[in-house]
Biotite code that builds the C-alpha atoms (Angstrom):
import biotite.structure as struc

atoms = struc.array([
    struc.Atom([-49.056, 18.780, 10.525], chain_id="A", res_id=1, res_name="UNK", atom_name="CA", element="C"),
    struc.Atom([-46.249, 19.681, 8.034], chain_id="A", res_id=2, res_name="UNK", atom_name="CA", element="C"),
    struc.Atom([-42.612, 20.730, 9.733], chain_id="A", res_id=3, res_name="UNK", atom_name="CA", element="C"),
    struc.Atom([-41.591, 23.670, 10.028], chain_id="A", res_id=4, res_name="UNK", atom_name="CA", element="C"),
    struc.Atom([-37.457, 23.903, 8.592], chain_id="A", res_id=5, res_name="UNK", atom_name="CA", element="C"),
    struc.Atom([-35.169, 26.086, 10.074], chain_id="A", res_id=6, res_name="UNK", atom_name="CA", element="C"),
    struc.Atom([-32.906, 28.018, 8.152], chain_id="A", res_id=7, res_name="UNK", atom_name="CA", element="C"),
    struc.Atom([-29.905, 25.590, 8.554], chain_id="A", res_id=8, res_name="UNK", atom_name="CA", element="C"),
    struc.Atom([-31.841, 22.588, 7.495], chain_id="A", res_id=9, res_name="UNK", atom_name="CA", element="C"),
    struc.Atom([-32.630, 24.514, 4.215], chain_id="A", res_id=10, res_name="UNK", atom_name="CA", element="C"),
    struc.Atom([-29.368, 25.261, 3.623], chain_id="A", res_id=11, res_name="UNK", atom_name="CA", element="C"),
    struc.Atom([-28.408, 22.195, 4.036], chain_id="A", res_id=12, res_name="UNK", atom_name="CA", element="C"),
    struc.Atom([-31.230, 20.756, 1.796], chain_id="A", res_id=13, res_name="UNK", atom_name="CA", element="C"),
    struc.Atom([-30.639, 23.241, -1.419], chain_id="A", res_id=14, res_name="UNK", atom_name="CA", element="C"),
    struc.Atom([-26.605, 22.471, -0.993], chain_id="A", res_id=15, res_name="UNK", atom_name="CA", element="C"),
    struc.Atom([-26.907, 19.059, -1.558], chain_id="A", res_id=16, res_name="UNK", atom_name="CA", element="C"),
    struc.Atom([-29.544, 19.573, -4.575], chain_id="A", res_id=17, res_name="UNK", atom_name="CA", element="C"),
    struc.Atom([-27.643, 22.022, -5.851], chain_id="A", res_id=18, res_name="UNK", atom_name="CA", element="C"),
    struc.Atom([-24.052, 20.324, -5.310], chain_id="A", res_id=19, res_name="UNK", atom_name="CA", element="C"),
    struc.Atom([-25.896, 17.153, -6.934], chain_id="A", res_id=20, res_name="UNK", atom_name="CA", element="C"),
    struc.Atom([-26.948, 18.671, -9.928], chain_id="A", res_id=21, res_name="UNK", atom_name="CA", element="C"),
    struc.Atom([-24.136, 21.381, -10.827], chain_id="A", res_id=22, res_name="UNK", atom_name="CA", element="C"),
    struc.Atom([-21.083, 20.123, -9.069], chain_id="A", res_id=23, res_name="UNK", atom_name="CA", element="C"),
    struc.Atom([-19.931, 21.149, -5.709], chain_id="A", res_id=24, res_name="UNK", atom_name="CA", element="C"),
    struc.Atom([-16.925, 23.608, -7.657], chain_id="A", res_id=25, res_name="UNK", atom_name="CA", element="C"),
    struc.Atom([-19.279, 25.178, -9.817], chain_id="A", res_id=26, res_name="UNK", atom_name="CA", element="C"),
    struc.Atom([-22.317, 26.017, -7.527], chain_id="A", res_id=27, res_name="UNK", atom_name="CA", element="C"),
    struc.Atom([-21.396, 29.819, -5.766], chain_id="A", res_id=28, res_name="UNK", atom_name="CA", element="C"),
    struc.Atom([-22.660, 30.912, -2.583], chain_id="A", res_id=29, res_name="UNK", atom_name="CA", element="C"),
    struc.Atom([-24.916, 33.070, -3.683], chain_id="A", res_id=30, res_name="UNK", atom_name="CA", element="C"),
    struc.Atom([-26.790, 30.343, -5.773], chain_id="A", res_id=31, res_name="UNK", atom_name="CA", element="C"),
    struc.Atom([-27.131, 28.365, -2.310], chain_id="A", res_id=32, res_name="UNK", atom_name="CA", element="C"),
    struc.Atom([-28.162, 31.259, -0.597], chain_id="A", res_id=33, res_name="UNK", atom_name="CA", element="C"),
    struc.Atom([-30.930, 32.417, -3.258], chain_id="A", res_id=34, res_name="UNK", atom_name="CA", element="C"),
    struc.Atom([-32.269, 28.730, -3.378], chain_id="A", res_id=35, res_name="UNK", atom_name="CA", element="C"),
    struc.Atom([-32.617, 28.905, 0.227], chain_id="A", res_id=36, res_name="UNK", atom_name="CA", element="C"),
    struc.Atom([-34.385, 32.384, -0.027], chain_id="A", res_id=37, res_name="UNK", atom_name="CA", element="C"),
    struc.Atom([-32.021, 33.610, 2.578], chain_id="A", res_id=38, res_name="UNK", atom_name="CA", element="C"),
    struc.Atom([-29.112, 36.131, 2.605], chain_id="A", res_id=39, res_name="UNK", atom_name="CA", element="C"),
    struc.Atom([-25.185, 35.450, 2.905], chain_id="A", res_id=40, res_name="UNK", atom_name="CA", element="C"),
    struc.Atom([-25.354, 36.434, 6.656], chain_id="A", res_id=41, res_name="UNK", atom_name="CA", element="C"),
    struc.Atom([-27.569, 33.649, 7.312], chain_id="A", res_id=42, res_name="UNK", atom_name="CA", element="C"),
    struc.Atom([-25.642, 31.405, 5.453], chain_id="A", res_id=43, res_name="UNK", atom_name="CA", element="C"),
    struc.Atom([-22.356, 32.505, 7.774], chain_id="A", res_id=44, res_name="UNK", atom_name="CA", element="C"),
    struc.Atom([-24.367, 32.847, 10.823], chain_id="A", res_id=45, res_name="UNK", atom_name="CA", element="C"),
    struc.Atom([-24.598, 28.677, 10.905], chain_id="A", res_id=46, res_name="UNK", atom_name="CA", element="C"),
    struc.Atom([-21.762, 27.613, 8.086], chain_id="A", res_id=47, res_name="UNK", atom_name="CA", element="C"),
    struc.Atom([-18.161, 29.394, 7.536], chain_id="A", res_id=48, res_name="UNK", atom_name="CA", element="C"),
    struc.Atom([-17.976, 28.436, 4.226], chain_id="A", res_id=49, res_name="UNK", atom_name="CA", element="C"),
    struc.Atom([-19.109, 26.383, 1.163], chain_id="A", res_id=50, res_name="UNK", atom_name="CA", element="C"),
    struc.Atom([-16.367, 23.782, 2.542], chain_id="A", res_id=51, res_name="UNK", atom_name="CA", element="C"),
    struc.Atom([-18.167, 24.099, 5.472], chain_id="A", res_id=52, res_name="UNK", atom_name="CA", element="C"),
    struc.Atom([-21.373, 23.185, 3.991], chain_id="A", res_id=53, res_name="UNK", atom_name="CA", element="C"),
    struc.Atom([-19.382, 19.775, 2.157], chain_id="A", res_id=54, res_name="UNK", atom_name="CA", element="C"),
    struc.Atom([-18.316, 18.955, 5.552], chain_id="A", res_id=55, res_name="UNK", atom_name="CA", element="C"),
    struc.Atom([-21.325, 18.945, 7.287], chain_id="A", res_id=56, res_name="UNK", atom_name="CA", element="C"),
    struc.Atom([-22.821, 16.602, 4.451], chain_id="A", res_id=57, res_name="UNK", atom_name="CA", element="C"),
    struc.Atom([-20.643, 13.751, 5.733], chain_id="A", res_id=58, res_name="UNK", atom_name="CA", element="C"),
    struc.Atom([-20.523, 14.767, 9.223], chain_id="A", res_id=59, res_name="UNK", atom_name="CA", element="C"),
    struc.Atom([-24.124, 14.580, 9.929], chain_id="A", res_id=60, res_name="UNK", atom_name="CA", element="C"),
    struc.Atom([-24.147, 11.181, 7.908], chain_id="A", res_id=61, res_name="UNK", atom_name="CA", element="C"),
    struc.Atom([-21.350, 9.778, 9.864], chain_id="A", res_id=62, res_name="UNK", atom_name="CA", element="C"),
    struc.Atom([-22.228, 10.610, 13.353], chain_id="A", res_id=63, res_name="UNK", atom_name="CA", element="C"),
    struc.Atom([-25.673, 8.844, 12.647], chain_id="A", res_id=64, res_name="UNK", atom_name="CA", element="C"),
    struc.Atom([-23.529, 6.192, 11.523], chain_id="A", res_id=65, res_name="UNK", atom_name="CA", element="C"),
    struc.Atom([-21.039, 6.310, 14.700], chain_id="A", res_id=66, res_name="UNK", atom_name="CA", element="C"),
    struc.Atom([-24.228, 6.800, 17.304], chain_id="A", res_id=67, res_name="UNK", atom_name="CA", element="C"),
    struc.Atom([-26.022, 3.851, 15.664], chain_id="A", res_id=68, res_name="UNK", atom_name="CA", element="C"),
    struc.Atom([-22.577, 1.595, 15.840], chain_id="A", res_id=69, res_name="UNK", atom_name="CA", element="C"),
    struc.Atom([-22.009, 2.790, 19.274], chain_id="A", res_id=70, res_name="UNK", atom_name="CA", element="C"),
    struc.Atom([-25.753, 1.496, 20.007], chain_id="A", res_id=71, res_name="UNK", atom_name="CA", element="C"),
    struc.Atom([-25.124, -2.203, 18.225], chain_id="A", res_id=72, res_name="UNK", atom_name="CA", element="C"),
    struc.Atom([-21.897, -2.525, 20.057], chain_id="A", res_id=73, res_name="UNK", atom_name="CA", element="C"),
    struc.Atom([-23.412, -1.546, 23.753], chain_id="A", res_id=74, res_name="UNK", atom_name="CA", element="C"),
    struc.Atom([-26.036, -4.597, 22.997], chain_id="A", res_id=75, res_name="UNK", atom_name="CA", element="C"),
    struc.Atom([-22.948, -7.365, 23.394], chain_id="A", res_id=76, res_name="UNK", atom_name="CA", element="C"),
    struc.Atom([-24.419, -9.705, 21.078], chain_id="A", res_id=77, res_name="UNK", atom_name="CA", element="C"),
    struc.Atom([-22.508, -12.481, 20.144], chain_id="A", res_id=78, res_name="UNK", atom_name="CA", element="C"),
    struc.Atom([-20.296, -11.128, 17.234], chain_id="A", res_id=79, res_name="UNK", atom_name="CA", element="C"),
    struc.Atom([-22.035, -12.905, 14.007], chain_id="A", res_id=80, res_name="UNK", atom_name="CA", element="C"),
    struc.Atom([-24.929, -10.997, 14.994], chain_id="A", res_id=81, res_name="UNK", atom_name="CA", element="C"),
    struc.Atom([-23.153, -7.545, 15.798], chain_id="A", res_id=82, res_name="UNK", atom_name="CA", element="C"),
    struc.Atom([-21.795, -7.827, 12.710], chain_id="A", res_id=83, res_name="UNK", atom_name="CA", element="C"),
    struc.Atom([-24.428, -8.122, 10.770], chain_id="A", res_id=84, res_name="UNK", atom_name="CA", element="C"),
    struc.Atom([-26.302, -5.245, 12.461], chain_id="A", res_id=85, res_name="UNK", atom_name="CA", element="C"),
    struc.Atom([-23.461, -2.728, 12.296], chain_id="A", res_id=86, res_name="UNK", atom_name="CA", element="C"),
    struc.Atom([-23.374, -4.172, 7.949], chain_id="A", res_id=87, res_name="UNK", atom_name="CA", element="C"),
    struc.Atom([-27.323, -3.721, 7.644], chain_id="A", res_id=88, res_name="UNK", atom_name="CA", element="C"),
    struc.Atom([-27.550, -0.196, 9.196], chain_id="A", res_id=89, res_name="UNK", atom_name="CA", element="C"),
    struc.Atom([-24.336, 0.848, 7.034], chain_id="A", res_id=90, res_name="UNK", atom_name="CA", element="C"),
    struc.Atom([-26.061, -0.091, 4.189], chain_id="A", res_id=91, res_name="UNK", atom_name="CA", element="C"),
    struc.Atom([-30.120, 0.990, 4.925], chain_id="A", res_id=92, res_name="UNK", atom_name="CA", element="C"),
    struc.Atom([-28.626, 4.614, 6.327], chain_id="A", res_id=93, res_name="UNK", atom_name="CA", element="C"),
    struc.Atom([-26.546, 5.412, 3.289], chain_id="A", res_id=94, res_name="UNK", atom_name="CA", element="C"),
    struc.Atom([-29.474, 4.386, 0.882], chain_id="A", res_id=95, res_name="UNK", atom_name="CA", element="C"),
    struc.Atom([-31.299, 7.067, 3.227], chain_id="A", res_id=96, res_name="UNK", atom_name="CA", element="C"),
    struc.Atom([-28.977, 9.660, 2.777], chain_id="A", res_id=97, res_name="UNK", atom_name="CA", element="C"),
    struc.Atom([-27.767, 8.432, -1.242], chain_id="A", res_id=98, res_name="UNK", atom_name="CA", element="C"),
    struc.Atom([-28.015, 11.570, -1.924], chain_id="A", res_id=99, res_name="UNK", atom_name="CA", element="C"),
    struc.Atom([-25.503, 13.227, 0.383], chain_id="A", res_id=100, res_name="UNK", atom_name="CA", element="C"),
    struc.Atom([-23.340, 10.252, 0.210], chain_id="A", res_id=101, res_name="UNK", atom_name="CA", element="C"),
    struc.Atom([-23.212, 10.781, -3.727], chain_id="A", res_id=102, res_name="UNK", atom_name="CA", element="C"),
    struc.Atom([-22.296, 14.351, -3.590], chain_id="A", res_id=103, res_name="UNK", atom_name="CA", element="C"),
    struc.Atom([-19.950, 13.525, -0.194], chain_id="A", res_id=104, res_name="UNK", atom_name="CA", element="C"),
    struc.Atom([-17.886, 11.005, -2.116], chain_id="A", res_id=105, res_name="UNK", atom_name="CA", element="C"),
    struc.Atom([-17.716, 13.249, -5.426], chain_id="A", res_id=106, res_name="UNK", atom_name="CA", element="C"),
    struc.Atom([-16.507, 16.307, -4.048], chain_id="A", res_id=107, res_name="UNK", atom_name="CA", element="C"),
    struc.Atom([-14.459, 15.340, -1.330], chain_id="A", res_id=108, res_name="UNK", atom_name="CA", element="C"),
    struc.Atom([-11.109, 15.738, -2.736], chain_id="A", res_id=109, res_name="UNK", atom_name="CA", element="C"),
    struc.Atom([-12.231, 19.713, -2.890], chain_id="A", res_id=110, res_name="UNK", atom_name="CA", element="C"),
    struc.Atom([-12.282, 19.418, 0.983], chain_id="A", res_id=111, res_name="UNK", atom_name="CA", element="C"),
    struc.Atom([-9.930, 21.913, 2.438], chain_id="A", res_id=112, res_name="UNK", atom_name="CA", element="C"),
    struc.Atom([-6.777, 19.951, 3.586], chain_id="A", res_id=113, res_name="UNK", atom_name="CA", element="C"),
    struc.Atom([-7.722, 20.485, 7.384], chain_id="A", res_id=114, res_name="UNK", atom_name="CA", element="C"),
    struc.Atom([-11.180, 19.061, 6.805], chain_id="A", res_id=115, res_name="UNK", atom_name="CA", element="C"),
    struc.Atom([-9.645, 15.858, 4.475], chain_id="A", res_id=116, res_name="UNK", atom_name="CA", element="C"),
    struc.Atom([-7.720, 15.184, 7.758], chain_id="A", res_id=117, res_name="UNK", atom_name="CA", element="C"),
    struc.Atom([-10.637, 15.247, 10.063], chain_id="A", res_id=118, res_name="UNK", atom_name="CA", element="C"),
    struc.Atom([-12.435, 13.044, 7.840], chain_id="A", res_id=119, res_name="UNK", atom_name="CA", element="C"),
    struc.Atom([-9.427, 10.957, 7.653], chain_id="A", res_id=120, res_name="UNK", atom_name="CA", element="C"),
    struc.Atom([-9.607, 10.686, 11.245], chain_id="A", res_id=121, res_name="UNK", atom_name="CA", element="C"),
    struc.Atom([-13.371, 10.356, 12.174], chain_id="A", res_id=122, res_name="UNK", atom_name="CA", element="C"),
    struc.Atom([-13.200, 7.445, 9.495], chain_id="A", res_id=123, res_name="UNK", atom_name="CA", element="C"),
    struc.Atom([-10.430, 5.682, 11.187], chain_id="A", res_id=124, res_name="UNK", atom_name="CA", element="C"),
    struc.Atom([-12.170, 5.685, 14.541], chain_id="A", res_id=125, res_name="UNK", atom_name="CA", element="C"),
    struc.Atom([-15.238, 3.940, 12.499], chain_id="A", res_id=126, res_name="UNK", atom_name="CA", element="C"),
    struc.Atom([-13.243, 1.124, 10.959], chain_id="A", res_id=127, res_name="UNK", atom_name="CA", element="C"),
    struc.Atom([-11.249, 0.665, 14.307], chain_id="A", res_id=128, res_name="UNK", atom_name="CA", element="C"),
    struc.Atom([-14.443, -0.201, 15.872], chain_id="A", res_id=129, res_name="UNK", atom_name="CA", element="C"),
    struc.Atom([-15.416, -2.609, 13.036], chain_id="A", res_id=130, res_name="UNK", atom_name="CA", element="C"),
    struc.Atom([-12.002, -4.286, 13.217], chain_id="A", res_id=131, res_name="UNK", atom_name="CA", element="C"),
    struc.Atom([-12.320, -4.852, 16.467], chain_id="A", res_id=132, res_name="UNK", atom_name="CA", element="C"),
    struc.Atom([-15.211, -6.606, 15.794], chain_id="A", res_id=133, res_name="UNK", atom_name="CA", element="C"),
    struc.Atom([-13.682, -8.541, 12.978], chain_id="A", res_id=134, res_name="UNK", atom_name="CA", element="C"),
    struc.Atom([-10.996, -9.811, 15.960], chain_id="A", res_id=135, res_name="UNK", atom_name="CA", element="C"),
    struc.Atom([-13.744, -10.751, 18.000], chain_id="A", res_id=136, res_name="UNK", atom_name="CA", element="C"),
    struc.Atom([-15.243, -13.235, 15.597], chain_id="A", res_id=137, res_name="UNK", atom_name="CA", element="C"),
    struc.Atom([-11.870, -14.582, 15.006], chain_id="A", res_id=138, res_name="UNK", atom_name="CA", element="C"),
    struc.Atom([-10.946, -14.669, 18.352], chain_id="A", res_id=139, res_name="UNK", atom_name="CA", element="C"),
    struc.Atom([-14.534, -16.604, 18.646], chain_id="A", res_id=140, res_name="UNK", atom_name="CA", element="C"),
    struc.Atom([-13.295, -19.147, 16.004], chain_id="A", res_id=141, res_name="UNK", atom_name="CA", element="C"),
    struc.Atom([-16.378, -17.457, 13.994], chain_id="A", res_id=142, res_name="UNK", atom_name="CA", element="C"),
    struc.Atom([-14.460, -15.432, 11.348], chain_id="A", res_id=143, res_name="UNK", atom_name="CA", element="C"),
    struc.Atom([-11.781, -16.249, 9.230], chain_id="A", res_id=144, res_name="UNK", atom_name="CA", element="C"),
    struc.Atom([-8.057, -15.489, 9.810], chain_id="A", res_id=145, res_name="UNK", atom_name="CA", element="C"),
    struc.Atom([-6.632, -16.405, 6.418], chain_id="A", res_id=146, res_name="UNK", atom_name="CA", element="C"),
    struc.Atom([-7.148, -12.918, 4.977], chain_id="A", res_id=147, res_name="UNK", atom_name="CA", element="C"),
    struc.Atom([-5.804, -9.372, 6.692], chain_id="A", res_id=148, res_name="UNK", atom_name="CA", element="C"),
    struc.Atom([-8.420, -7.492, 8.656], chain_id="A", res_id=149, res_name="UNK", atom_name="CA", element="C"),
    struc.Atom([-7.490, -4.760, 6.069], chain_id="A", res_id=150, res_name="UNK", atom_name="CA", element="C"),
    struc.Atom([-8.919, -6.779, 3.258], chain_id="A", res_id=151, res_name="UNK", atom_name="CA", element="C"),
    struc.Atom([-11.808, -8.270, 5.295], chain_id="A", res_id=152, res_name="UNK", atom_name="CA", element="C"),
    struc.Atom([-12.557, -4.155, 6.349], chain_id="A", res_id=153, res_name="UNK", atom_name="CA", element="C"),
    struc.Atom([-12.328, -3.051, 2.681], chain_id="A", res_id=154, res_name="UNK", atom_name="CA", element="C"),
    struc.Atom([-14.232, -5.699, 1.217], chain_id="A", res_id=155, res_name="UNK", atom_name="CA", element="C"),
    struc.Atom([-17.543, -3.987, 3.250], chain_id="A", res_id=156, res_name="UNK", atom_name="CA", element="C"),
    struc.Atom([-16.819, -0.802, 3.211], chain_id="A", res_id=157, res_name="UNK", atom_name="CA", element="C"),
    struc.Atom([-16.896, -0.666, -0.820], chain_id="A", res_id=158, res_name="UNK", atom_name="CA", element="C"),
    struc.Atom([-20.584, -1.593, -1.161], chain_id="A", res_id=159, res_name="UNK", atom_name="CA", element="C"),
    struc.Atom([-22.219, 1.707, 0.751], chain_id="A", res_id=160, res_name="UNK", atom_name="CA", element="C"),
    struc.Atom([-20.000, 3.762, -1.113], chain_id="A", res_id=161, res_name="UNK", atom_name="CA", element="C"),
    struc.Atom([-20.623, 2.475, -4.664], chain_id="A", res_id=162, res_name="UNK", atom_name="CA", element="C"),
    struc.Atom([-24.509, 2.380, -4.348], chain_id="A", res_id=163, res_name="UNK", atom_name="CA", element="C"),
    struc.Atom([-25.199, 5.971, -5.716], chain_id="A", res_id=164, res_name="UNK", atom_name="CA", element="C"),
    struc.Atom([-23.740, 4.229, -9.087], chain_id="A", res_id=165, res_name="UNK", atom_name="CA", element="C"),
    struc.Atom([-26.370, 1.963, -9.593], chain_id="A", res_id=166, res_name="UNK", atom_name="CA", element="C"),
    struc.Atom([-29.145, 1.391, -6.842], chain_id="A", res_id=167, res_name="UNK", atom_name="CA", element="C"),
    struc.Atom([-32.165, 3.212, -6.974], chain_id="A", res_id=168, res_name="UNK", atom_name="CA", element="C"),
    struc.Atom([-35.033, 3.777, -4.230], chain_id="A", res_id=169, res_name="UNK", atom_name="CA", element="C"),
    struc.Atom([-37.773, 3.328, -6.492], chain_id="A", res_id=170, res_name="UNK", atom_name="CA", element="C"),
    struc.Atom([-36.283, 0.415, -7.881], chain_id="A", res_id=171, res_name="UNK", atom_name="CA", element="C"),
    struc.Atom([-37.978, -3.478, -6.889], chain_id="A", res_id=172, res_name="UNK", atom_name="CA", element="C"),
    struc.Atom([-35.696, -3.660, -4.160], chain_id="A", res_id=173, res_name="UNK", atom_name="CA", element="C"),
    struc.Atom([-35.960, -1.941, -0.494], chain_id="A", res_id=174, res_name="UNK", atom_name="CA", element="C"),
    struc.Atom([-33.742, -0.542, 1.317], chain_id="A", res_id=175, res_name="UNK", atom_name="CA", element="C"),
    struc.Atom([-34.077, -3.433, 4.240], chain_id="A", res_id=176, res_name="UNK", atom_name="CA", element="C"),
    struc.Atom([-33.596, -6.102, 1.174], chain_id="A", res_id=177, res_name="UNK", atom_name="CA", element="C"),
    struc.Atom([-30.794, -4.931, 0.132], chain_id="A", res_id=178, res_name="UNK", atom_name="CA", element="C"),
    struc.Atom([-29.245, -4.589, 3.425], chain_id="A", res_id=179, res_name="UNK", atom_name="CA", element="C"),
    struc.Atom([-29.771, -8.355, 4.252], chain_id="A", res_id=180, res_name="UNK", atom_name="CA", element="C"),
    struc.Atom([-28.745, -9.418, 0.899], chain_id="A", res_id=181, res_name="UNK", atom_name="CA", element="C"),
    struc.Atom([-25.586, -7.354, 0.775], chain_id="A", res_id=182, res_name="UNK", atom_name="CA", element="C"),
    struc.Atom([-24.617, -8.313, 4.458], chain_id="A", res_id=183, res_name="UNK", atom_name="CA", element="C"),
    struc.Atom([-25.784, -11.887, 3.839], chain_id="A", res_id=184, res_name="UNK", atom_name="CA", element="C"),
    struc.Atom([-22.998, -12.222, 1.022], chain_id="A", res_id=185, res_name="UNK", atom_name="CA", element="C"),
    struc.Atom([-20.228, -10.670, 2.934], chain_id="A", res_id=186, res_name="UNK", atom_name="CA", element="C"),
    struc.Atom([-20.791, -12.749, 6.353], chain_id="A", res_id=187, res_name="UNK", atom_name="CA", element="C"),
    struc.Atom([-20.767, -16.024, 3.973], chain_id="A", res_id=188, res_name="UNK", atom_name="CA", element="C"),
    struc.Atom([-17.318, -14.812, 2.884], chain_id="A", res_id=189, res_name="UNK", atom_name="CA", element="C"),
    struc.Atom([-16.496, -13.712, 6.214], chain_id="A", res_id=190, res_name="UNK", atom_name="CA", element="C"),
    struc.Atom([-17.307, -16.620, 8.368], chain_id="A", res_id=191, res_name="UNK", atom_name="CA", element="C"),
    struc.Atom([-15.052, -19.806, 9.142], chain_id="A", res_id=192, res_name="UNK", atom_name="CA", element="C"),
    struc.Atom([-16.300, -23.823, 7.779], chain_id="A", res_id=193, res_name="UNK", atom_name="CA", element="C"),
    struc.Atom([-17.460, -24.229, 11.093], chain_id="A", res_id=194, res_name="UNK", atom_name="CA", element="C"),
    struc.Atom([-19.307, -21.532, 11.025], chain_id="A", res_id=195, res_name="UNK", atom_name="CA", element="C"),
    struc.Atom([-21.079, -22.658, 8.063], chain_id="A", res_id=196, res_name="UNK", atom_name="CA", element="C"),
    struc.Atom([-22.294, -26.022, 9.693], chain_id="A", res_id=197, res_name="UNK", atom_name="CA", element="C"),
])
C-alpha cells in the first residue's frame, strides 16, 4: 500500500531537490511551492520562510541523530563499544539523508544569523555528549590522552560531512560497510597500546 504524503513532507521533499539542483539562493518560493503543487499559504501554514525550510533540513537530520545518541548512551556499554555505535549510526544516517546533508552543509552560511546560532548550539550539545564519551575511554585507560579531545572530536566529525563529495549509494559499498570501515579506522587511531593487545 503506497503512503500517502502530507503537504509538509512534500515540501520538504521538492526543497531539498530543488535546493540540490539550483542552489538554495537561487530557487524562489514560488518554484518550491509549484513543485509541490501547493499554494504560498500552505507553504506558510507549516514553514515561515525559505530559511525556515534550510533549517528544518538539518533539524530533522540532527534530532534523529541526537534521539539515536541519546538511545546508545542509555545502553551503558562499556565505552569502546558506545563509541563505535554512536560513529556507525553517524555515518549510516547521513548516507541516508546525503542528500539533505549535501544541500545542509552548502547553504548554511545563508542561514539567518539567529538560525546559524541555534545550529551552533544544537551542535555543541552533540559533540559535548561525544566528548564525554571520549573522557570515558580515557578515564577507562581505553583511549588515548596524548592528543586534545578537540582534535580526537574533529578527526570524526569530518568524515559524515565530506561524504556527499565522493560516496555514492549505488556504488560497491553499503551504507553498513562503510560505517564499520570508517569507524574501524578512527577507533584504531583512537584507542591506547593496550587497547590494541
Amino acid at each position: 500500500m503506497k503512503k500517502t504524503v502530507s503537504i509538509q513532507e512534500e515540501l520538504q521533499r521538492v526543497s531539498v531537490e530543488l535546493f540540490s539542483q539550483q542552489g538554495y539562493a537561487r530557487t524562489s518560493v514560488q518554484q518550491i511551492v509549484d513543485a509541490a503543487g501547493v499554494t504560498k499559504g500552505a507553504l506558510y501554514h507549516y514553514f515561515t520562510s525559505k530559511d525556515d525550510l534550510l533549517f528544518d533540513i538539518y533539524d530533522r537530520l540532527l534530532s534523529l541523530q541526537r534521539e539515536h545518541l541519546d538511545e546508545i548512551v542509555s545502553r551503558d556499554l562499556d565505552p569502546l563499544e558506545t563509541m563505535r555505535l554512536v560513529c556507525e549510526d553517524l555515518i549510516v544516517t547521513s548516507i541516508e539523508w546525503i542528500s539533505e546533508g549535501s544541500v545542509f552543509f552548502r547553504s548554511q552560511h545563508m542561514l539567518s544569523d539567529e538560525r546559524q546560532r541555534e545550529v551552533k548550539r544544537r551542535r555543541r550539545e552533540y559533540n559535548d555528549v561525544f566528548t564525554a564519551l571520549l573522557a570515558r575511554g580515557q578515564a577507562a585507560g581505553e583511549f588515548r590522552t596524548d592528543i586534545p579531545a578537540i582534535v580526537l572530536t574533529a578527526t570524526f566529525f569530518a568524515n559524515p560531512h565530506y561524504l556527499s563529495h565522493w560516496y555514492s549509494p549505488d556504488g560497491e559499498l553499503t551504507k553498513e560497510q562503510l560505517a564499520a570501515q570508517i569507524t574501524e579506522l578512527y577507533l584504531k587511531g583512537l584507542k591506547t597500546e593496550e587497547a590494541h593487545d
